[in-house]
Biopython code that builds the backbone (N, CA, C, O; Angstrom):
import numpy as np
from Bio.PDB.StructureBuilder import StructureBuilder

atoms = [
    (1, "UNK", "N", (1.835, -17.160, 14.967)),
    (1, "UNK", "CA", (2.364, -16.357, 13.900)),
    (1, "UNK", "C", (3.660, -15.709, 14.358)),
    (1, "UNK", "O", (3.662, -15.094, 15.424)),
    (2, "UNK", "N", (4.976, -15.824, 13.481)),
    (2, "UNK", "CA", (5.947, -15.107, 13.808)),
    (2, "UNK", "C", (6.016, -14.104, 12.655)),
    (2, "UNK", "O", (5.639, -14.432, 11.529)),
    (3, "UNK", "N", (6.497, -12.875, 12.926)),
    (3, "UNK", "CA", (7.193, -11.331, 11.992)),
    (3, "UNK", "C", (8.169, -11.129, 12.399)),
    (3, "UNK", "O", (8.403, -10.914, 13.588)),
    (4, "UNK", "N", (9.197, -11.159, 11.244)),
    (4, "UNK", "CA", (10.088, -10.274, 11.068)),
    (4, "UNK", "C", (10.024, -8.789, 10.898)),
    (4, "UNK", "O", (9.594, -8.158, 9.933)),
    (5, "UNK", "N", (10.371, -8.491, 11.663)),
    (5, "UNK", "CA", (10.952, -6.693, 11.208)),
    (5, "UNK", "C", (12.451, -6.341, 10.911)),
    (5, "UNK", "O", (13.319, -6.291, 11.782)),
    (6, "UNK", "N", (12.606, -6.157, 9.879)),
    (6, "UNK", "CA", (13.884, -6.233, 9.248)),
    (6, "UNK", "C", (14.438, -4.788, 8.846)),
    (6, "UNK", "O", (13.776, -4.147, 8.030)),
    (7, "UNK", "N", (15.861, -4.118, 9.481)),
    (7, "UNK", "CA", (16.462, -3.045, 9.452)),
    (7, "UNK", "C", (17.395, -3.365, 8.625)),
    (7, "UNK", "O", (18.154, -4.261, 8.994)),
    (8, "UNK", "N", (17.629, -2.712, 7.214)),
    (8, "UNK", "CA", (19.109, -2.879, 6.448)),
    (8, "UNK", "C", (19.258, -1.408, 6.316)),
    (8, "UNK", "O", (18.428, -0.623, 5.858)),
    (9, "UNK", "N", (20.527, -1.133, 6.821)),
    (9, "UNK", "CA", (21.125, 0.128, 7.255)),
    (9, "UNK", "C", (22.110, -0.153, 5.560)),
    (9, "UNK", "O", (22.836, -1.071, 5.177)),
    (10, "UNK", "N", (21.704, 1.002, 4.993)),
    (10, "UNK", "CA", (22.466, 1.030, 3.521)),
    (10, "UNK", "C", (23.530, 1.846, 3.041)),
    (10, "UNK", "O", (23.585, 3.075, 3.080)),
    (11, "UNK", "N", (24.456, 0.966, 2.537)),
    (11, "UNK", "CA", (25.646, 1.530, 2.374)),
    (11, "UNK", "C", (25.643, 2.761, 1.476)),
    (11, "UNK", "O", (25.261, 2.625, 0.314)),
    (12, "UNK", "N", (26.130, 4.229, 2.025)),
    (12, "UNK", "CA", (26.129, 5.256, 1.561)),
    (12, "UNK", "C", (26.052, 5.365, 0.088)),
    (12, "UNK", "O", (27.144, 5.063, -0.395)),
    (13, "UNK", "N", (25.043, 5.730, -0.946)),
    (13, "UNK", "CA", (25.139, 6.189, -2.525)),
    (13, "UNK", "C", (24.584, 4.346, -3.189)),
    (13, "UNK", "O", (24.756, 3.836, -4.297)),
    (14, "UNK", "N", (23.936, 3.823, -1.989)),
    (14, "UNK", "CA", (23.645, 2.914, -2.650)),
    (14, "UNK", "C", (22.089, 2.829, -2.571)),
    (14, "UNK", "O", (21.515, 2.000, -3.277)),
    (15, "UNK", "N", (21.546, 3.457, -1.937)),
    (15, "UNK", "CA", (20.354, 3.566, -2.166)),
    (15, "UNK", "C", (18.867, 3.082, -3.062)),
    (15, "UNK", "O", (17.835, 2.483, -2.759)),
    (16, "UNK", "N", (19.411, 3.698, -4.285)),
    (16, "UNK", "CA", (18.157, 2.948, -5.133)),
    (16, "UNK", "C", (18.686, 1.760, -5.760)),
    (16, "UNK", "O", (17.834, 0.972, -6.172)),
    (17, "UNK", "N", (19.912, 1.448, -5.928)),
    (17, "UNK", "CA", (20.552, -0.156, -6.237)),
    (17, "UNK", "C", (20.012, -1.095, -5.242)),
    (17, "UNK", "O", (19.730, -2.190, -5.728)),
    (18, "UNK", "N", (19.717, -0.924, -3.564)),
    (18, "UNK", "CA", (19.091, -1.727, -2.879)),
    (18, "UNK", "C", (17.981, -2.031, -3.152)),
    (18, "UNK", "O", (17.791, -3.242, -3.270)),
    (19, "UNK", "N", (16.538, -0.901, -3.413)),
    (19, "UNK", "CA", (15.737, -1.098, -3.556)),
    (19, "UNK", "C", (15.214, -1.838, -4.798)),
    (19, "UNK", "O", (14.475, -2.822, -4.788)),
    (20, "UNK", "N", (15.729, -1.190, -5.889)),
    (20, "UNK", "CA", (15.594, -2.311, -7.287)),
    (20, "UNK", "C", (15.696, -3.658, -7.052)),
    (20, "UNK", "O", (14.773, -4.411, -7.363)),
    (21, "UNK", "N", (17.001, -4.169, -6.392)),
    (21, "UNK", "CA", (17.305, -5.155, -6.425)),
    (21, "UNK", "C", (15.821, -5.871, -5.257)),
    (21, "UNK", "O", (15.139, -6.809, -5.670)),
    (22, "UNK", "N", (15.587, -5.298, -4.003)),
    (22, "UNK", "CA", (14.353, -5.768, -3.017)),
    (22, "UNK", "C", (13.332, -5.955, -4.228)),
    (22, "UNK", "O", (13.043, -7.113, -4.532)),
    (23, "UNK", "N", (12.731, -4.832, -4.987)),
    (23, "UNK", "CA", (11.347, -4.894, -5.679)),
    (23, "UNK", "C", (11.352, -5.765, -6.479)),
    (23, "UNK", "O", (10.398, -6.534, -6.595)),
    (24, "UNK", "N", (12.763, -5.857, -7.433)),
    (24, "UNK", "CA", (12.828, -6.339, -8.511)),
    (24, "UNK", "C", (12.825, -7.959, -8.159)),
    (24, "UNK", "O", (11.982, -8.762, -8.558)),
    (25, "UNK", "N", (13.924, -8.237, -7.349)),
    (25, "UNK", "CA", (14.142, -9.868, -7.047)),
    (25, "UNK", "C", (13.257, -10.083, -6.119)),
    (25, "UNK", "O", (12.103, -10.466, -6.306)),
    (26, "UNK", "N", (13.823, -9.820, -4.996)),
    (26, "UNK", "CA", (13.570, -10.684, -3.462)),
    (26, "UNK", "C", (11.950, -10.730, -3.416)),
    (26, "UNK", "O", (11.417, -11.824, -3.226)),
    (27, "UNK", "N", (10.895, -9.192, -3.641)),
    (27, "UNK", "CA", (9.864, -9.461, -3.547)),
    (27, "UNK", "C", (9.261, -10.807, -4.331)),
    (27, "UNK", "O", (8.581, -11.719, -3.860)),
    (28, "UNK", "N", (9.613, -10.665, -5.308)),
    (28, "UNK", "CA", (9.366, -11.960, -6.335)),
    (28, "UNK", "C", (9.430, -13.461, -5.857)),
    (28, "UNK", "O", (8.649, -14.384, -6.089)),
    (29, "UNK", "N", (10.800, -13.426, -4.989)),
    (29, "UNK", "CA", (11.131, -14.537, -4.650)),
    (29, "UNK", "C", (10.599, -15.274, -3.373)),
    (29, "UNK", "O", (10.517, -16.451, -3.021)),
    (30, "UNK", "N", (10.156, -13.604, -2.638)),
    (30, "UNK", "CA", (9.773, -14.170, -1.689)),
    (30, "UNK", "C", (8.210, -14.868, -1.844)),
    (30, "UNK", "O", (7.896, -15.932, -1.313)),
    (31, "UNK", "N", (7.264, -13.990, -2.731)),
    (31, "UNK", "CA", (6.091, -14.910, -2.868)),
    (31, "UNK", "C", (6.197, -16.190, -3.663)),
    (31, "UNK", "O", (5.286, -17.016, -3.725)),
    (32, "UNK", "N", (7.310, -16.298, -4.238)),
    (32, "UNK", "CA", (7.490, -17.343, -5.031)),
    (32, "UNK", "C", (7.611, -19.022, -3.847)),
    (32, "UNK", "O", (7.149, -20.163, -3.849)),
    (33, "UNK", "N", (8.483, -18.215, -3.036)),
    (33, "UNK", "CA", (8.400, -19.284, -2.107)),
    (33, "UNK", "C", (7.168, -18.747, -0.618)),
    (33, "UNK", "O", (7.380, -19.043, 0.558)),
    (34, "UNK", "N", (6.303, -18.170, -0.973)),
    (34, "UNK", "CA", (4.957, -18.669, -0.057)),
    (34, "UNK", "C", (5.116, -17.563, 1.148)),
    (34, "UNK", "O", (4.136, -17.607, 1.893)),
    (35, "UNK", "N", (6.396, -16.278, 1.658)),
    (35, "UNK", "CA", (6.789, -15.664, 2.268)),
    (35, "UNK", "C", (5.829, -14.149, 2.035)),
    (35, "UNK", "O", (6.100, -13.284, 1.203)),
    (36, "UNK", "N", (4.356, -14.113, 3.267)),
    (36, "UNK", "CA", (4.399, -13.193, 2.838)),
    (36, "UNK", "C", (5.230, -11.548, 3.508)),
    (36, "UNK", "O", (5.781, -11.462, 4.605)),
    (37, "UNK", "N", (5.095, -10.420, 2.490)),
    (37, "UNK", "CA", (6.135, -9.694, 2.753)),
    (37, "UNK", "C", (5.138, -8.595, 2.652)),
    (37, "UNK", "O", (4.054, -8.564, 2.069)),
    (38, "UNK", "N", (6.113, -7.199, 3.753)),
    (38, "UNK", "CA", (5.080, -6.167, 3.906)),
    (38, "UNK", "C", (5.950, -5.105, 3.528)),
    (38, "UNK", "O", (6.814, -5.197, 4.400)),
    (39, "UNK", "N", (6.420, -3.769, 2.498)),
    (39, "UNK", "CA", (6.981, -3.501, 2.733)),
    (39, "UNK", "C", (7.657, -2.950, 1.075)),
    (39, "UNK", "O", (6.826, -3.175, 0.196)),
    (40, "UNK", "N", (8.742, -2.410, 0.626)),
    (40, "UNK", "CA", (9.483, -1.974, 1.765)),
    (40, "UNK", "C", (9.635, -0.469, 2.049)),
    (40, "UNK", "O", (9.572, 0.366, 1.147)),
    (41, "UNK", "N", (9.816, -0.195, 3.197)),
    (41, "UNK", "CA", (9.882, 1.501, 3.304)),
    (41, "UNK", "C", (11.353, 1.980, 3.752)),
    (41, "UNK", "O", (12.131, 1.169, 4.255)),
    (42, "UNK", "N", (11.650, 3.116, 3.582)),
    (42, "UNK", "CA", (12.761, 3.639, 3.470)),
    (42, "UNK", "C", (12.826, 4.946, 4.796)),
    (42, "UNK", "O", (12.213, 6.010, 4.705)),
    (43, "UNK", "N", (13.776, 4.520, 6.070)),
    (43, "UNK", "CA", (14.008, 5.360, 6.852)),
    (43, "UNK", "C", (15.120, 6.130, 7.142)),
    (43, "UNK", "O", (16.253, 5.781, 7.474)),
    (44, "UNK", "N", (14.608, 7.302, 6.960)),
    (44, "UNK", "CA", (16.295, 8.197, 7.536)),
    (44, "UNK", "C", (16.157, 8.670, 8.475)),
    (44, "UNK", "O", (15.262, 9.323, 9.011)),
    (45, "UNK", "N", (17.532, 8.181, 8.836)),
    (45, "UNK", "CA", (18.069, 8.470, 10.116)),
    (45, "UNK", "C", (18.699, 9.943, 10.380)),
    (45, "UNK", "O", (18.563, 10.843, 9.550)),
    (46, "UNK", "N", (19.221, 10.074, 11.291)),
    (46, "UNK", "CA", (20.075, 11.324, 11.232)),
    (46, "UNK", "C", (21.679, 10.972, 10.828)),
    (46, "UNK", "O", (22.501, 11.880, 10.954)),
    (47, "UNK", "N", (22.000, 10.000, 10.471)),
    (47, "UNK", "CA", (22.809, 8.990, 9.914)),
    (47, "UNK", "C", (22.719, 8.249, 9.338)),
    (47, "UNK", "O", (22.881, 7.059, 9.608)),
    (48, "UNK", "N", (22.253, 9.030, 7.757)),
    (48, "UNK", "CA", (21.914, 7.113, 6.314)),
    (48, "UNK", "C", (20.535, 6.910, 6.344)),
    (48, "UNK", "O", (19.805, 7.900, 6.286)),
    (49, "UNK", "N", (20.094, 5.879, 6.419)),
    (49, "UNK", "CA", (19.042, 5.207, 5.630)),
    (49, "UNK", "C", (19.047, 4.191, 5.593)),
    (49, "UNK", "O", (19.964, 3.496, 5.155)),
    (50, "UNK", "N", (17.741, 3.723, 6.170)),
    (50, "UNK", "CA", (17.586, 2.197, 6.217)),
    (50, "UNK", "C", (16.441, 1.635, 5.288)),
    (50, "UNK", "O", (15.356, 2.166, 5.051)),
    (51, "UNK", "N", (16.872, 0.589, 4.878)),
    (51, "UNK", "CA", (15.272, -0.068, 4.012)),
    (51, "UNK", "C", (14.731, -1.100, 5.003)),
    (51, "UNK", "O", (15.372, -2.110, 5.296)),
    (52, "UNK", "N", (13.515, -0.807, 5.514)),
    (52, "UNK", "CA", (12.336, -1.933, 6.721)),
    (52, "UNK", "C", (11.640, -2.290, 5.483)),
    (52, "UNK", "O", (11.486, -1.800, 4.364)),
    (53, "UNK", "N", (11.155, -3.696, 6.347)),
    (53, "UNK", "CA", (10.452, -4.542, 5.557)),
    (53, "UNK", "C", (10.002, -5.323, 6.920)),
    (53, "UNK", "O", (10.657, -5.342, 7.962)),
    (54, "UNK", "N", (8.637, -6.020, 6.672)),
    (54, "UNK", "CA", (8.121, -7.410, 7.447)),
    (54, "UNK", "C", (7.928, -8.403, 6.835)),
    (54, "UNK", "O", (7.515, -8.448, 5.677)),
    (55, "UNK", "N", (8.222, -9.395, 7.584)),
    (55, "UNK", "CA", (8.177, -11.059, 6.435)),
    (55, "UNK", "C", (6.860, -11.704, 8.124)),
    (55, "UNK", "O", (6.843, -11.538, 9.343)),
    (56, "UNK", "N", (6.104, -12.350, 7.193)),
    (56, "UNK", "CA", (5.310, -13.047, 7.965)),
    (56, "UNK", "C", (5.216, -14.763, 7.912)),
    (56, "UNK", "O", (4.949, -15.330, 6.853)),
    (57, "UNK", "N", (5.482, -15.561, 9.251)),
    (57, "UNK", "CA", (5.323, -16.843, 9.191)),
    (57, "UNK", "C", (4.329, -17.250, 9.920)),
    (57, "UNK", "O", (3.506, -16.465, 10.392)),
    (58, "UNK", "N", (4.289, -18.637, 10.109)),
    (58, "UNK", "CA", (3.192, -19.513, 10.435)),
    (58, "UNK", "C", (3.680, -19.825, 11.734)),
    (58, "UNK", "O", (2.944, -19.822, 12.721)),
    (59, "UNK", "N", (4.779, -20.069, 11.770)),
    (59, "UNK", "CA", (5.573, -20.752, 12.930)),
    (59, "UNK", "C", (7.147, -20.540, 12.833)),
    (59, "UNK", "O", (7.533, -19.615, 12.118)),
    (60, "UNK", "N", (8.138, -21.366, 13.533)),
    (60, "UNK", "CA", (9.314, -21.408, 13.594)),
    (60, "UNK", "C", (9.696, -22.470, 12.083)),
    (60, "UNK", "O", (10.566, -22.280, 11.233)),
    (61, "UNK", "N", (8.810, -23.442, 12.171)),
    (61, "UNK", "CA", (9.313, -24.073, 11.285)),
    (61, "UNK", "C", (9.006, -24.008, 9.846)),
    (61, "UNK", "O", (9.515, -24.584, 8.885)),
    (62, "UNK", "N", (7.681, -22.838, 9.981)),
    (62, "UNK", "CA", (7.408, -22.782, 8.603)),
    (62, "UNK", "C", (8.229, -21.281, 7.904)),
    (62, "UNK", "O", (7.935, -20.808, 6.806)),
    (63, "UNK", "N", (9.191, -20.772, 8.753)),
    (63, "UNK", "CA", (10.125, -19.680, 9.070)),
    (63, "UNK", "C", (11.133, -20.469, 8.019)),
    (63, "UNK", "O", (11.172, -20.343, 6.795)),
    (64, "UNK", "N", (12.070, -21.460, 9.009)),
    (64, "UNK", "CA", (12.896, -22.017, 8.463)),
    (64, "UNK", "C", (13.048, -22.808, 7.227)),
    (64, "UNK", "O", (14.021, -22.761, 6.474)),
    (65, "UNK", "N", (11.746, -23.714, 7.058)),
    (65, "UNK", "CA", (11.592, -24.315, 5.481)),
    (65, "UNK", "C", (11.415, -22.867, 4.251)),
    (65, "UNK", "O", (12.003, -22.902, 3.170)),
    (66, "UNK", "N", (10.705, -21.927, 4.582)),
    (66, "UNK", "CA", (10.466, -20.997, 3.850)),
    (66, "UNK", "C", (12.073, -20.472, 3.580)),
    (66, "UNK", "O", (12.542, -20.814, 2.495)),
    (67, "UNK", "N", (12.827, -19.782, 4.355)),
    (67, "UNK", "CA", (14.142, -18.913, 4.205)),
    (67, "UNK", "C", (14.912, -20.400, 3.845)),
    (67, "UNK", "O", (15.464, -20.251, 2.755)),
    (68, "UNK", "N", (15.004, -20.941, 4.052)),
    (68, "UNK", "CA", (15.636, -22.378, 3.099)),
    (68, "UNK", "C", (15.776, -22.089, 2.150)),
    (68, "UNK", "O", (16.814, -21.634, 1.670)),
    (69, "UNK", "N", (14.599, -22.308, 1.537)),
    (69, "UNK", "CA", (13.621, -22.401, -0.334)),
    (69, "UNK", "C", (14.329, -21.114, -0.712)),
    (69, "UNK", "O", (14.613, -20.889, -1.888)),
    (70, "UNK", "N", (14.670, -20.116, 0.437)),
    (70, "UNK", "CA", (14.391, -18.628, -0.480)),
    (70, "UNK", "C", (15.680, -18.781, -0.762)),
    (70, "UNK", "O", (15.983, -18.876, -1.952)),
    (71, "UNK", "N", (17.014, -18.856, 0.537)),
    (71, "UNK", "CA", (18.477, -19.054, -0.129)),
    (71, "UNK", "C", (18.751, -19.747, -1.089)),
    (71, "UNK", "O", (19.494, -19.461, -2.027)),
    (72, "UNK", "N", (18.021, -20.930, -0.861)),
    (72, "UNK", "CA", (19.114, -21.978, -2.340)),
    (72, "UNK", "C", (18.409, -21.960, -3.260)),
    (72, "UNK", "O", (18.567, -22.945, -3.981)),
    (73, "UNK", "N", (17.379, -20.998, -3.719)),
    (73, "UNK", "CA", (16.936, -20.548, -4.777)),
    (73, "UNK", "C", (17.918, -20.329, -5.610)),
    (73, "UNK", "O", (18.893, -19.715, -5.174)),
    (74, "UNK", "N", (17.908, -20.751, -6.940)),
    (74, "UNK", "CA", (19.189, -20.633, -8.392)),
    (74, "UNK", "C", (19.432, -18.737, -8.283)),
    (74, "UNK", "O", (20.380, -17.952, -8.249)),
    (75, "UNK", "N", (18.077, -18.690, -8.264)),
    (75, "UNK", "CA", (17.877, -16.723, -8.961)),
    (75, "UNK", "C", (18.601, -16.284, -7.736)),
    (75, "UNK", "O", (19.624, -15.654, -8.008)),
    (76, "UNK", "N", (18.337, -16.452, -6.315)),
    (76, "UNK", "CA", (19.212, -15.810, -5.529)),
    (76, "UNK", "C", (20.597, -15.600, -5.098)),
    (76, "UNK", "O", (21.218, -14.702, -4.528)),
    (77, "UNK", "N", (20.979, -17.331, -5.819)),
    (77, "UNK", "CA", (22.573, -17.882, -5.626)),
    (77, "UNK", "C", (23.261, -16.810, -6.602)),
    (77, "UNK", "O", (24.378, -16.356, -6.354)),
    (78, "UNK", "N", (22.378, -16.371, -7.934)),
    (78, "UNK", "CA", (23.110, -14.778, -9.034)),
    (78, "UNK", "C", (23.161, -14.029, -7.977)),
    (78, "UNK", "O", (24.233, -13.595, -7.555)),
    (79, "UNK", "N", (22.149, -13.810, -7.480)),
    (79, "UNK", "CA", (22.205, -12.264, -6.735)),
    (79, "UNK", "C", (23.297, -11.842, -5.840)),
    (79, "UNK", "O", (23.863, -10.763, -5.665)),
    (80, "UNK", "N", (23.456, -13.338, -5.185)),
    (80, "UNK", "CA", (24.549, -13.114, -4.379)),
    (80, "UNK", "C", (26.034, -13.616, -4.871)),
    (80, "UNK", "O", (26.988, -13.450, -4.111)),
    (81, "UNK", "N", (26.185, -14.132, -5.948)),
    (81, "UNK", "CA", (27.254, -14.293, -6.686)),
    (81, "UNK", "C", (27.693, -13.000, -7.439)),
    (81, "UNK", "O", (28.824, -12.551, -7.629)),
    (82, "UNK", "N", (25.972, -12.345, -7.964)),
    (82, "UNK", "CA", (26.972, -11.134, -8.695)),
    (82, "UNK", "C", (27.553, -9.759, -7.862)),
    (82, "UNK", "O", (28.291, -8.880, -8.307)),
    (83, "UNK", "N", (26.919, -9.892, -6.398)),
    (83, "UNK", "CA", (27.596, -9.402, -5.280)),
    (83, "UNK", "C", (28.969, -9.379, -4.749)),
    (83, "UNK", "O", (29.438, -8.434, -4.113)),
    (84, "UNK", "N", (29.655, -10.582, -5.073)),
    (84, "UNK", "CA", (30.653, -11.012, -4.931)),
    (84, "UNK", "C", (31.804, -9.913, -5.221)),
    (84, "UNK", "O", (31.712, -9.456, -6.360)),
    (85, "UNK", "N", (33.114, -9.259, -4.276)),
    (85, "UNK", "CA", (34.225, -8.390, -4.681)),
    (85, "UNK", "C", (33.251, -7.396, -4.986)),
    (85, "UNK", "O", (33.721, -6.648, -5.844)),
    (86, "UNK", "N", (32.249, -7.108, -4.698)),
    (86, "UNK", "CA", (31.244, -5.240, -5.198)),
    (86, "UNK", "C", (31.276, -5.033, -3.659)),
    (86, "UNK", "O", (31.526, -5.937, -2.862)),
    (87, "UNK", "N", (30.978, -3.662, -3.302)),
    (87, "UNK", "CA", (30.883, -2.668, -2.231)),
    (87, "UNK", "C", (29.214, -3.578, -1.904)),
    (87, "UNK", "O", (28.329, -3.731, -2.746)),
    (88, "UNK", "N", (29.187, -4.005, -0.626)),
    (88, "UNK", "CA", (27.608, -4.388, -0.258)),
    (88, "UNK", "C", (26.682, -3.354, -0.316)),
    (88, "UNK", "O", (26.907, -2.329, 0.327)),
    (89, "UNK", "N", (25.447, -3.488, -1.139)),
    (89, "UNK", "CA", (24.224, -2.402, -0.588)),
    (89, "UNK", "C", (24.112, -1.901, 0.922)),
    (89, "UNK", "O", (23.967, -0.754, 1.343)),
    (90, "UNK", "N", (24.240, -3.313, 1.725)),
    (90, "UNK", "CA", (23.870, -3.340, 3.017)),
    (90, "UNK", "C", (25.431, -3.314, 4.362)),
    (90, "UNK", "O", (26.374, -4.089, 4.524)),
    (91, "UNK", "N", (25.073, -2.208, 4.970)),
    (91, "UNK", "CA", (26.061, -1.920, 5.790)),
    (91, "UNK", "C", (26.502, -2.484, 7.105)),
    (91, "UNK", "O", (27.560, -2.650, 7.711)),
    (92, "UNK", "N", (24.712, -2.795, 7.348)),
    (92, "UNK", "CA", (24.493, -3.217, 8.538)),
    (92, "UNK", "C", (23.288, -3.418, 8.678)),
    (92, "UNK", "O", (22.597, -2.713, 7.942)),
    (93, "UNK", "N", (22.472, -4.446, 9.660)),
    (93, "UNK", "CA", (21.360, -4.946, 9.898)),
    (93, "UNK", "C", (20.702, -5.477, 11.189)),
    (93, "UNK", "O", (21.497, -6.005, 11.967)),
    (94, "UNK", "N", (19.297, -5.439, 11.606)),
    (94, "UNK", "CA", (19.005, -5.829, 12.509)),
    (94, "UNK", "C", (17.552, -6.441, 12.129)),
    (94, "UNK", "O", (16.988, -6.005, 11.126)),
    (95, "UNK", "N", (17.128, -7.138, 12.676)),
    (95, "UNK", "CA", (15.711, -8.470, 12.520)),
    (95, "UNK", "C", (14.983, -8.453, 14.188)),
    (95, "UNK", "O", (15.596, -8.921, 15.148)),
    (96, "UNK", "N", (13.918, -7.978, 14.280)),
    (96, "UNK", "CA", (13.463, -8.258, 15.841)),
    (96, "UNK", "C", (12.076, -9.136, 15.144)),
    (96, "UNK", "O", (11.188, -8.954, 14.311)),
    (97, "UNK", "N", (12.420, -9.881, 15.818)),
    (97, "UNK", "CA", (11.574, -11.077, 15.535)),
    (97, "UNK", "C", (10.069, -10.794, 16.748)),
    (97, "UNK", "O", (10.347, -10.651, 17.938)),
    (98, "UNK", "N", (8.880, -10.750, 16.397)),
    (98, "UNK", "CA", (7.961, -10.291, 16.923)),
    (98, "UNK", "C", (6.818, -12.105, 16.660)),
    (98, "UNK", "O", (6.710, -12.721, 15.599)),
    (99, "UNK", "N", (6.133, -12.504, 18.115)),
    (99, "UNK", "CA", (5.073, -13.727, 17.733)),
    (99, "UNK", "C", (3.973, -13.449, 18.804)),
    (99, "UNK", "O", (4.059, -12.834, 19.867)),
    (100, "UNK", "N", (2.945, -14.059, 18.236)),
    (100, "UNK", "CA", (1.932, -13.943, 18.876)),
    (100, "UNK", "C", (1.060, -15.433, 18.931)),
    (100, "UNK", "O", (-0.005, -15.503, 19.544)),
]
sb = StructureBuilder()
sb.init_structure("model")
sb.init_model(0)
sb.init_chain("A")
sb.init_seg("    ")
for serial, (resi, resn, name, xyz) in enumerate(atoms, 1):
    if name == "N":
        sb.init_residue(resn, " ", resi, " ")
    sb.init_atom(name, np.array(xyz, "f"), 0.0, 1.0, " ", f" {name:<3s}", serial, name[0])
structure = sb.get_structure()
């Protein structure tokens, strides 16, 4: 089994635009494509705010076919098209990949 633990450090006043967009889409998408997801919680720092989340796989490769499916998903190619020239939610990020 591999986990993700996933840090998105969020761009100042963007706050609940990240999270809508996590609950609203990505959770969706991610069970849509078989990803399960733990999450998400909201940490402050003494600097900002981060949204954590865990994604759980089977393996390396059932990692990679899964986040495949999830990018070239149509619904996600909007998400990140209507992103396009806007201020990013996300400022900055980190993933520690955890297996057992």
């Amino acid at each position: 089994m591999i986990a993700e633990l996933r840090f998105y450090t969020i761009t100042p006043g963007h706050t609940p635009a990240l999270f809508d967009q996590f609950e609203g889409t990505s959770l969706r998408l991610f069970a849509k494509h078989g990803i399960t997801a733990y999450g998400p919680w909201l940490r402050r720092l003494t600097k900002g705010e981060q949204l954590v989340y865990m994604l759980e796989f089977e393996d390396e490769e059932d990692k990679a076919r899964r986040w495949s499916a999830f990018r070239e998903d149509p619904e996600w190619q909007k998400v990140v098209a209507a992103g396009e020239g806007q201020v990013p939610h996300v400022a900055g990020s980190e993933i520690v990949e955890l297996s057992r």
